[in-house]
ROMARBA-875088 format. One record per residue: residue number from 0; residue in one letter; x, y, z of N, C-alpha, C in turn. Coordinates in Angstrom, 2 decimals. Atoms other than C-alpha are relative to their C-alpha. Layout:
residues N
{NUM a {X Y Z} {X Y Z} {X Y Z}}
...
This chain:
residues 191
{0 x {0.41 0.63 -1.25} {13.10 5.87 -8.33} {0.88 0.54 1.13}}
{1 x {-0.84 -0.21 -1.13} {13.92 7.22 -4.89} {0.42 -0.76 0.64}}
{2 x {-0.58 1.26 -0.72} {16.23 4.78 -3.61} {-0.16 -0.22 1.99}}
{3 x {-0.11 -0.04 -1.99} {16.18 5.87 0.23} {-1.56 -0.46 -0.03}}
{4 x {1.38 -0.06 -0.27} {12.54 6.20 0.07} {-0.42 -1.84 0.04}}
{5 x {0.26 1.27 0.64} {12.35 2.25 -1.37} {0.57 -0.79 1.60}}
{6 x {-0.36 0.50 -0.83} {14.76 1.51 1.48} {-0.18 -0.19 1.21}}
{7 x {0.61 -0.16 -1.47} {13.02 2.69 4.19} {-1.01 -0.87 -0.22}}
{8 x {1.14 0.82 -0.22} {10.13 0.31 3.18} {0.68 -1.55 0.28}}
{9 x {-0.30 1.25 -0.54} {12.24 -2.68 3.14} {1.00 -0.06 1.50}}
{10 x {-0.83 -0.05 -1.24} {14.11 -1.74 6.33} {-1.22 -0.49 0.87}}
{11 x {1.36 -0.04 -0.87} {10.02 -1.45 7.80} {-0.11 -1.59 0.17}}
{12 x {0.33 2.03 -0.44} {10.40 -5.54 7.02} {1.05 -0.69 0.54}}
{13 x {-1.52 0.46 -0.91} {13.87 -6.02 9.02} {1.02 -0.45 -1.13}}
{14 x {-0.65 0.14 0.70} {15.62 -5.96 6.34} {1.23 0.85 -0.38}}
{15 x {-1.37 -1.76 0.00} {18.99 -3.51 5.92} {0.85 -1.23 -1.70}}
{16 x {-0.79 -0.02 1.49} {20.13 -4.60 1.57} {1.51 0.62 -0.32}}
{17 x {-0.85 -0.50 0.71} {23.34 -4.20 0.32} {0.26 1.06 -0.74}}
{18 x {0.41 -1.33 1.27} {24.15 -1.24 -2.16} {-0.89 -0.71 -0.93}}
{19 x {-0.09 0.33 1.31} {24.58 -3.66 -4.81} {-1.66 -0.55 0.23}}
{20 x {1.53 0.22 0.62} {21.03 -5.45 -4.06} {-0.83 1.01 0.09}}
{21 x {0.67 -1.33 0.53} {19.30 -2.23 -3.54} {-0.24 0.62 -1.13}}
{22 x {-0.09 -0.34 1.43} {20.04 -1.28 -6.66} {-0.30 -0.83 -0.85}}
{23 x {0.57 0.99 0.72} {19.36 -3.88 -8.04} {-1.47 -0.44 0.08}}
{24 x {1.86 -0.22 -0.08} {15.55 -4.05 -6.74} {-0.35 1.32 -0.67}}
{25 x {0.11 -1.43 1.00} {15.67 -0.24 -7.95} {-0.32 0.10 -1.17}}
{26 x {-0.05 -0.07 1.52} {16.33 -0.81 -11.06} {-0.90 -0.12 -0.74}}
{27 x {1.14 0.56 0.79} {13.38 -2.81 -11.63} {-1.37 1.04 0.27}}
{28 x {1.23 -0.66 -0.74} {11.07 -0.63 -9.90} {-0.36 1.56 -1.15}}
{29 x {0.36 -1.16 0.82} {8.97 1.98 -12.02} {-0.95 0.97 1.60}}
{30 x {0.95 -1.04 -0.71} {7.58 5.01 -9.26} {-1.47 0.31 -0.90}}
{31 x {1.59 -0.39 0.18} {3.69 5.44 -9.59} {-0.77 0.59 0.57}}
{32 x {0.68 -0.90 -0.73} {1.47 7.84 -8.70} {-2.20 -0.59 -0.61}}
{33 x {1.73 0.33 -0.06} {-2.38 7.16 -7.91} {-0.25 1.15 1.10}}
{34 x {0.69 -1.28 -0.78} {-4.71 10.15 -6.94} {-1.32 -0.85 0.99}}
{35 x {1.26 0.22 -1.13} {-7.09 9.53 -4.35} {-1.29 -0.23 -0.11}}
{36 x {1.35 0.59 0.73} {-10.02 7.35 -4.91} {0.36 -0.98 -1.07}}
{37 x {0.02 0.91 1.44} {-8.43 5.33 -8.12} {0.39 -1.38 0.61}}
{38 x {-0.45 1.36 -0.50} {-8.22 1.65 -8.26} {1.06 0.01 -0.65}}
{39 x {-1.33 0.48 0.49} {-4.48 0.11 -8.49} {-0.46 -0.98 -0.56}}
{40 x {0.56 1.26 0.89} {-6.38 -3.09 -9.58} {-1.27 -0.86 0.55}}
{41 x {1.13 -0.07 -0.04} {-9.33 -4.68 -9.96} {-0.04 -1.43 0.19}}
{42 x {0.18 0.84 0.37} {-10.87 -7.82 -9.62} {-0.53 -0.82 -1.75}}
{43 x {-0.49 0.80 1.37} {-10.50 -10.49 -12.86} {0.63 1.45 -1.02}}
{44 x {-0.95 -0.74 0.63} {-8.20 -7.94 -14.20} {1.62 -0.40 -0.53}}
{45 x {-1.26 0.95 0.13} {-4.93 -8.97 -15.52} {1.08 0.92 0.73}}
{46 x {-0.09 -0.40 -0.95} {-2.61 -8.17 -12.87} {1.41 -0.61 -0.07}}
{47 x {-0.93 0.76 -0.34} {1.40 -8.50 -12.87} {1.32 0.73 0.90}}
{48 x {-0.71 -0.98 -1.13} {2.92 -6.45 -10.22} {0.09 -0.10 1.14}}
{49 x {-0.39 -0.39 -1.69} {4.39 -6.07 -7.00} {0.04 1.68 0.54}}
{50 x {0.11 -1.74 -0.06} {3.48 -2.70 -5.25} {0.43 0.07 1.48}}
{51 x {-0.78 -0.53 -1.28} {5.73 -0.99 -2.41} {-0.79 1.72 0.34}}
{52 x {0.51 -1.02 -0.45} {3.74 1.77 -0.78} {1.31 1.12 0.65}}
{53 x {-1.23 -0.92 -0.59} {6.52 5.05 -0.14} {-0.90 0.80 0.50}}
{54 x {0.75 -1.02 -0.85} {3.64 7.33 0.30} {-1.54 0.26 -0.06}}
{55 x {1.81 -0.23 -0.36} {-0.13 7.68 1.53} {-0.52 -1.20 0.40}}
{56 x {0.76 0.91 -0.75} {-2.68 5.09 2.47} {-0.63 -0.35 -1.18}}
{57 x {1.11 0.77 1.10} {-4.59 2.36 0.52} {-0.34 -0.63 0.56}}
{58 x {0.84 1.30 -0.47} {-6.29 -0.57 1.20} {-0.63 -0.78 -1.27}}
{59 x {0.38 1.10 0.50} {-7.76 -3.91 -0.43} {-1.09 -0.58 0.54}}
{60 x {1.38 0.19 -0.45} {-11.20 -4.68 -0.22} {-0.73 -1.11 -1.48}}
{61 x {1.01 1.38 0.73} {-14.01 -7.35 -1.91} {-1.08 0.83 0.17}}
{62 x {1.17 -0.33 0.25} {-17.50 -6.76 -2.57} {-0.96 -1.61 0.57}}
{63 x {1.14 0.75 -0.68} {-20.28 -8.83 -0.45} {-0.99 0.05 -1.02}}
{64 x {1.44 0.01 1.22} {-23.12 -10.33 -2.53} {-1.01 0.72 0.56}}
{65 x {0.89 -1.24 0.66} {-24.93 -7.35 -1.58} {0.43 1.30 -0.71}}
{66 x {-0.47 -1.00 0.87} {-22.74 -5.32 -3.59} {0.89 1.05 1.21}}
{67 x {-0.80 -0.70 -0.97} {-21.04 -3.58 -0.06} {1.54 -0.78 -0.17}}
{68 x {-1.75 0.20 -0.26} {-17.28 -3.04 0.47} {0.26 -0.64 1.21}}
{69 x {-0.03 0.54 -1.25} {-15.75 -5.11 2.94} {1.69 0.24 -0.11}}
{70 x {-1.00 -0.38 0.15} {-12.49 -3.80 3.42} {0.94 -0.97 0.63}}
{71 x {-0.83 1.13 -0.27} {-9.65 -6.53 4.23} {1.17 0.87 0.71}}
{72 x {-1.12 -0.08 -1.34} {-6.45 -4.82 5.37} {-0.08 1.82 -0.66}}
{73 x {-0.20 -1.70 0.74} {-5.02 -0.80 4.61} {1.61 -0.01 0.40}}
{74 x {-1.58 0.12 0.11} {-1.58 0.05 4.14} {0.16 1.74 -0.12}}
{75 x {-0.26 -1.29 -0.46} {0.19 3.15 5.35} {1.89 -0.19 -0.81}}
{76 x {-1.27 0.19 0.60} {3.61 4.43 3.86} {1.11 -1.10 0.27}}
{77 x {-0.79 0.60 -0.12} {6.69 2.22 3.54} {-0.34 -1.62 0.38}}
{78 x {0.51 0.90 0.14} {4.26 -0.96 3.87} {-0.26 -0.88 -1.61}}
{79 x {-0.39 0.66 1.16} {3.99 -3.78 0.67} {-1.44 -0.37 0.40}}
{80 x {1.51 0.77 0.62} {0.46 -4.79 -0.65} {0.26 -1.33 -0.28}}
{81 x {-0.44 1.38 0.38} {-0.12 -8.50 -1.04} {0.27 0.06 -0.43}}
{82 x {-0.64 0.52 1.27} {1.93 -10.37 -2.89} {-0.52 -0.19 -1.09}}
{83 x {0.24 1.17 1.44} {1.33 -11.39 -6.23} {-0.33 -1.07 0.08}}
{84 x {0.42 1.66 -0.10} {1.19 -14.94 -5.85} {-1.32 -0.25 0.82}}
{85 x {1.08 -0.13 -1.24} {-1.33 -14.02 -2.54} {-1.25 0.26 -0.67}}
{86 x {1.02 -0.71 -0.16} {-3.74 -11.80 -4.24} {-0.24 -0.14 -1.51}}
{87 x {0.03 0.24 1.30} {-3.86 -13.27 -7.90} {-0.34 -1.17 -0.19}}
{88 x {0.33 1.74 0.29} {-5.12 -16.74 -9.69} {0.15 0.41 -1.60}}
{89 x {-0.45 -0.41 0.98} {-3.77 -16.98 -13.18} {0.28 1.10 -0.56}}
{90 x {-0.58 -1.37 -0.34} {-2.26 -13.55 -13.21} {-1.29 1.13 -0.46}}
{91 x {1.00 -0.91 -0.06} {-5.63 -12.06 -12.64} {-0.44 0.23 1.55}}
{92 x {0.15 -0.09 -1.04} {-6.53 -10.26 -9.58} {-1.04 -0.42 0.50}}
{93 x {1.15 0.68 -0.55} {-8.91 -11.25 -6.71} {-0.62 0.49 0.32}}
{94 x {0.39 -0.87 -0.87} {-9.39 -8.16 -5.23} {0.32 1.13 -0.50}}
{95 x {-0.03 -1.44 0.65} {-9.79 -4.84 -5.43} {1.44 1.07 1.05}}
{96 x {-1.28 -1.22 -1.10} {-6.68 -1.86 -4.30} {-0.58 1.20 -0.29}}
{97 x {0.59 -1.24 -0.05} {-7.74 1.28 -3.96} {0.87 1.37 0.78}}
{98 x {-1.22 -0.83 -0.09} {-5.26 4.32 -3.38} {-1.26 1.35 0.52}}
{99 x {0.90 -0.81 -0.82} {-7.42 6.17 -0.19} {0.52 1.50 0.27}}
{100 x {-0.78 -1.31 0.09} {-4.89 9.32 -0.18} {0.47 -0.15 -1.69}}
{101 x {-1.12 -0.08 1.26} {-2.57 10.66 -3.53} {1.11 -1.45 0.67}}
{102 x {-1.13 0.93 -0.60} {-0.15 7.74 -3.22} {0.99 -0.49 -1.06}}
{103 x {-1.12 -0.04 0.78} {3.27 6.92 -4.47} {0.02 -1.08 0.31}}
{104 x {-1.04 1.59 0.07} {4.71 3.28 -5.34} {1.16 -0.21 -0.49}}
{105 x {-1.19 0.79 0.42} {7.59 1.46 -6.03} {-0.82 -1.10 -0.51}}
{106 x {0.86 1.52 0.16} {6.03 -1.15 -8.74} {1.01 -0.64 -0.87}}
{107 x {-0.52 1.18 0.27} {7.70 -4.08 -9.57} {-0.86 -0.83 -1.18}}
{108 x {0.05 0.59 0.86} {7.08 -6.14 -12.67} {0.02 -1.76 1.00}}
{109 x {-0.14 0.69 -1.06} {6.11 -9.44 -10.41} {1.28 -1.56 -0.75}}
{110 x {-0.72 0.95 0.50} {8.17 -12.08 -13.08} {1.26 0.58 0.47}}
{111 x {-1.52 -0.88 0.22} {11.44 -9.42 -13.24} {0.43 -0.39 1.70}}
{112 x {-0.14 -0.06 -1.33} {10.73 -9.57 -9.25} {0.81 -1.55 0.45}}
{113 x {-0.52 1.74 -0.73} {10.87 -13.56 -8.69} {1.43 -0.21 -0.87}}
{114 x {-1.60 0.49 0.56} {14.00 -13.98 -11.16} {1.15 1.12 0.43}}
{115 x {-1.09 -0.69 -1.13} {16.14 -11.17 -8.96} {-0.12 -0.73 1.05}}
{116 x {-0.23 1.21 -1.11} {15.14 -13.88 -6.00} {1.01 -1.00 -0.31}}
{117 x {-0.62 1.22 0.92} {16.14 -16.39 -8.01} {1.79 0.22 0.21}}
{118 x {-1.51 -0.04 0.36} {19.72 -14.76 -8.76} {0.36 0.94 1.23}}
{119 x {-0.50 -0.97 -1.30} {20.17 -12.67 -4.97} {-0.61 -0.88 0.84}}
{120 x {0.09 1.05 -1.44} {20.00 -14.46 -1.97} {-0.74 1.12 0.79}}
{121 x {1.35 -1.09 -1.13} {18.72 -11.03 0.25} {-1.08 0.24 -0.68}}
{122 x {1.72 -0.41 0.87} {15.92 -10.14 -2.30} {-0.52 -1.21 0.16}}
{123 x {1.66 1.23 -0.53} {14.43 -13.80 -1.94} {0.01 0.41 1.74}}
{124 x {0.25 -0.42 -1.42} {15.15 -13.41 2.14} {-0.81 1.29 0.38}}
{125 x {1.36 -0.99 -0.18} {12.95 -10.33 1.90} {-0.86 -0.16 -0.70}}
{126 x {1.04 0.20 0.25} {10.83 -11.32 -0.38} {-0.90 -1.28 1.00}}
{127 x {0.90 0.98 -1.05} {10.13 -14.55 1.61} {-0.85 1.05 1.63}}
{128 x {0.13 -1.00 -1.22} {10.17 -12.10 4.60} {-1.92 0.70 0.01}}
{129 x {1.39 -0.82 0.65} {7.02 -10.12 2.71} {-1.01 -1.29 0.73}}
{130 x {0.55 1.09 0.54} {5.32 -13.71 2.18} {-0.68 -0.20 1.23}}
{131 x {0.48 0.30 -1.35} {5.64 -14.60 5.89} {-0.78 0.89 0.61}}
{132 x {1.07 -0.95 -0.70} {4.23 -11.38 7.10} {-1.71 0.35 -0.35}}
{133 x {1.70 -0.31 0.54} {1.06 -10.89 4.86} {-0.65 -1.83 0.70}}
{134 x {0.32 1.06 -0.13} {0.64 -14.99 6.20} {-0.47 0.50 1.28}}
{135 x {0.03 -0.36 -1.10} {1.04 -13.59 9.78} {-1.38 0.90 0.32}}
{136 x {0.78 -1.57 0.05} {-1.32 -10.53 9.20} {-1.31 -0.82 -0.10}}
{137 x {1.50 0.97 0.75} {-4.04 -12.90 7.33} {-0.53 -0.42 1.30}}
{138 x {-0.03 0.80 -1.22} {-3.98 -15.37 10.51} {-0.80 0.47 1.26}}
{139 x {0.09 -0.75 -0.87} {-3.89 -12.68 13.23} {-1.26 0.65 -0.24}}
{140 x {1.51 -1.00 0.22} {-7.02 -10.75 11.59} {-1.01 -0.91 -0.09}}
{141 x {0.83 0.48 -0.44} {-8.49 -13.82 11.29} {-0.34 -0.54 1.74}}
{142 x {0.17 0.50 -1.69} {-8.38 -15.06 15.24} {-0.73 1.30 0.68}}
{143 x {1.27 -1.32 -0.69} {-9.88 -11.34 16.26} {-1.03 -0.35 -0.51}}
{144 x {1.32 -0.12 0.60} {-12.51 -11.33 13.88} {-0.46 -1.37 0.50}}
{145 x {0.78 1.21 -0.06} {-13.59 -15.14 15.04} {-0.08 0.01 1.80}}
{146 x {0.04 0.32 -1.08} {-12.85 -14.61 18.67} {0.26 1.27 1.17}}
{147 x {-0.42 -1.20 -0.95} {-12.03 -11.15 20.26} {-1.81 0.67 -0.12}}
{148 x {1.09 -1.19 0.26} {-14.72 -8.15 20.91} {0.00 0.93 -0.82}}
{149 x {-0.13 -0.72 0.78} {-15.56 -5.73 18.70} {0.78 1.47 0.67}}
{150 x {-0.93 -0.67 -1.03} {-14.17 -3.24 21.53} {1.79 -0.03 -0.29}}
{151 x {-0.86 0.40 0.32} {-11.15 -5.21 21.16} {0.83 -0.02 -0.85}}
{152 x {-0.76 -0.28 1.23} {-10.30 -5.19 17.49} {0.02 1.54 -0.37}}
{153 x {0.09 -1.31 -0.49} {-10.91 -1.37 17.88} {1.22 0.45 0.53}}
{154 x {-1.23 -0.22 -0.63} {-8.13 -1.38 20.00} {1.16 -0.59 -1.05}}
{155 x {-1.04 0.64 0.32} {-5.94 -3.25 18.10} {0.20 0.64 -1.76}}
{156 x {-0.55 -0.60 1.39} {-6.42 -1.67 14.89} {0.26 1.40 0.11}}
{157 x {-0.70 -1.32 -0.29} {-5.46 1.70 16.86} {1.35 0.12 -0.17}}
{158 x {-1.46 0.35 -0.20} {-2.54 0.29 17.93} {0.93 -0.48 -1.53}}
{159 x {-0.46 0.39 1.23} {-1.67 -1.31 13.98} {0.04 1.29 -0.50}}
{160 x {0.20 -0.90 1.08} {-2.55 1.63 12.12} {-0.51 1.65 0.78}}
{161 x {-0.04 -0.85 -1.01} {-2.12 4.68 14.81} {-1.12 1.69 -0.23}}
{162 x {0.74 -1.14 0.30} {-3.49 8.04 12.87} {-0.75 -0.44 -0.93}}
{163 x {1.19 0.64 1.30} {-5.84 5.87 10.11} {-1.48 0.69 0.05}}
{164 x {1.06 -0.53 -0.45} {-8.77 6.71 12.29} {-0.18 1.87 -0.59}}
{165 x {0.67 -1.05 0.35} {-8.42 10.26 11.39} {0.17 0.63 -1.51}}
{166 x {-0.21 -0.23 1.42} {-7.59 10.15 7.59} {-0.93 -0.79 -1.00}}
{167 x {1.08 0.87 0.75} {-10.40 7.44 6.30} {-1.32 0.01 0.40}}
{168 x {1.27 -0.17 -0.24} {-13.75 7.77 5.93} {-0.44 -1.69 1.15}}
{169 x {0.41 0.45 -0.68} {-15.51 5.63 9.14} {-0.64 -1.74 -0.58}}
{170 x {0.69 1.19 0.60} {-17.54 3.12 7.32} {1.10 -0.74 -0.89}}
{171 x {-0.90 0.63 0.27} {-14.27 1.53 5.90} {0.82 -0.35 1.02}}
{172 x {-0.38 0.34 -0.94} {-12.85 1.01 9.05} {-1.14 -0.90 0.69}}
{173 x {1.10 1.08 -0.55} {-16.13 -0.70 10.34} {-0.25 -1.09 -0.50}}
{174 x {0.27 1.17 0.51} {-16.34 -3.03 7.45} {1.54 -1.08 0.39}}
{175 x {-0.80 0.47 -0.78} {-12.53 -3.93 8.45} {-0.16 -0.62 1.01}}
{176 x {0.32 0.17 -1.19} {-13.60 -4.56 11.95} {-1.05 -1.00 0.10}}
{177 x {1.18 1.33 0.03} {-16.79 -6.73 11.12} {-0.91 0.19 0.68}}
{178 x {1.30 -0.93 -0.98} {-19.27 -4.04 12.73} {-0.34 0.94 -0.94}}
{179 x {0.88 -1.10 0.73} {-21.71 -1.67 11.39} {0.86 1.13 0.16}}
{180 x {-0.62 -0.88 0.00} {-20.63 1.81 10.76} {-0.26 0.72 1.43}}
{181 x {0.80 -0.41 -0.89} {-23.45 2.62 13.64} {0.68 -0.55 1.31}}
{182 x {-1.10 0.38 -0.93} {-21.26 0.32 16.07} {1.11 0.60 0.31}}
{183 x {-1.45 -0.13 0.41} {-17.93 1.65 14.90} {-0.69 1.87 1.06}}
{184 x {0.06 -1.45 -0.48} {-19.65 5.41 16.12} {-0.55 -0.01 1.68}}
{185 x {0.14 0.26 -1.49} {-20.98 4.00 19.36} {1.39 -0.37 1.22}}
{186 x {-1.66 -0.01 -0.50} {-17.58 2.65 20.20} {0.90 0.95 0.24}}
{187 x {-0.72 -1.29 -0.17} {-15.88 5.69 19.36} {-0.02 0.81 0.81}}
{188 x {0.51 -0.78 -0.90} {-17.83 7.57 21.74} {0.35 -0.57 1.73}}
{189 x {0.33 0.78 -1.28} {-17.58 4.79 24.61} {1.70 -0.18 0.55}}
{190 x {-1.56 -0.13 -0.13} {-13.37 5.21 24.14} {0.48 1.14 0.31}}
């Protein structure tokens, strides 16, 4: 495990670790590689991991009862995929991950994870840290999607996720957004 690499993701959550707990999250952490296109996990799958994004882009998406993707959030290097506890119901997943570039993790064993909280005081303060932000994120994406323009969240998922637009196919960014793909290309044009 590349330790800097690990550190720069929890620094991305205001966090600056000790040696000793650094190493000590390290330790637990197995590096994983997913090629482009594979799922990290599936829905009702059994599911017991924490995953630290070091490198490429993914995202977490559901399936609409017409069988379409509806893509929920995307995650760019040095970013953390829901939690465990968030994105699981009896340690089976809810949702689908999907690894949109080659992408590298830091994965965590999610039990090994909560009993280093347990016994380190900064690893729970960043893990809580995690907890609060995917709460924040949830919240915030819901109040656009119920009350902004589609113009609007356009803008705002420029500003979140800066070069996304030119590394993911279109129609995953539109289902994000809560507009057709045909919207998402009218917009584009009108910016």
């Amino acid at each position: 495990m590349e330790v800097q690499r690990l550190n720069n993701s929890i620094r991305a959550y205001g966090h600056d670790l000790t040696q000793k707990s650094l190493a000590a999250f390290a330790a637990l952490c197995k590096e994983r590689t997913y090629a482009a296109g594979s799922a990290i996990f599936k829905p009702n799958q059994n599911n017991k991991s924490e995953y630290v994004l070091l490198k490429g882009i993914a995202r977490t998406f559901l399936l609409n009862t017409q069988g379409e993707e509806i893509t929920l959030s995307f995650f760019e290097e040095n970013m953390i995929l829901p939690p465990y506890v968030t994105r699981t119901k009896n340690g089976k997943s809810l949702l689908y991950g999907e690894a949109l570039t080659d992408c590298v993790f830091a994965e965590i064993n999610a039990d090994d994870f909560g009993l280093l909280m347990i016994e380190n005081l900064e690893i729970r303060d960043f893990g809580n840290s995690v907890l609060r932000q995917e709460l924040l994120n949830k919240v915030h994406k819901e109040i656009r999607m119920a009350s902004w323009t589609a113009k609007k969240r356009l803008e705002q998922f420029r500003d979140d996720f800066s070069m996304l637009e030119n590394h993911i196919p279109h129609p995953m960014i539109a289902s994000y957004l809560g507009i057709t793909n045909v919207s998402l290309s009218r917009l584009r044009k009108s910016s």
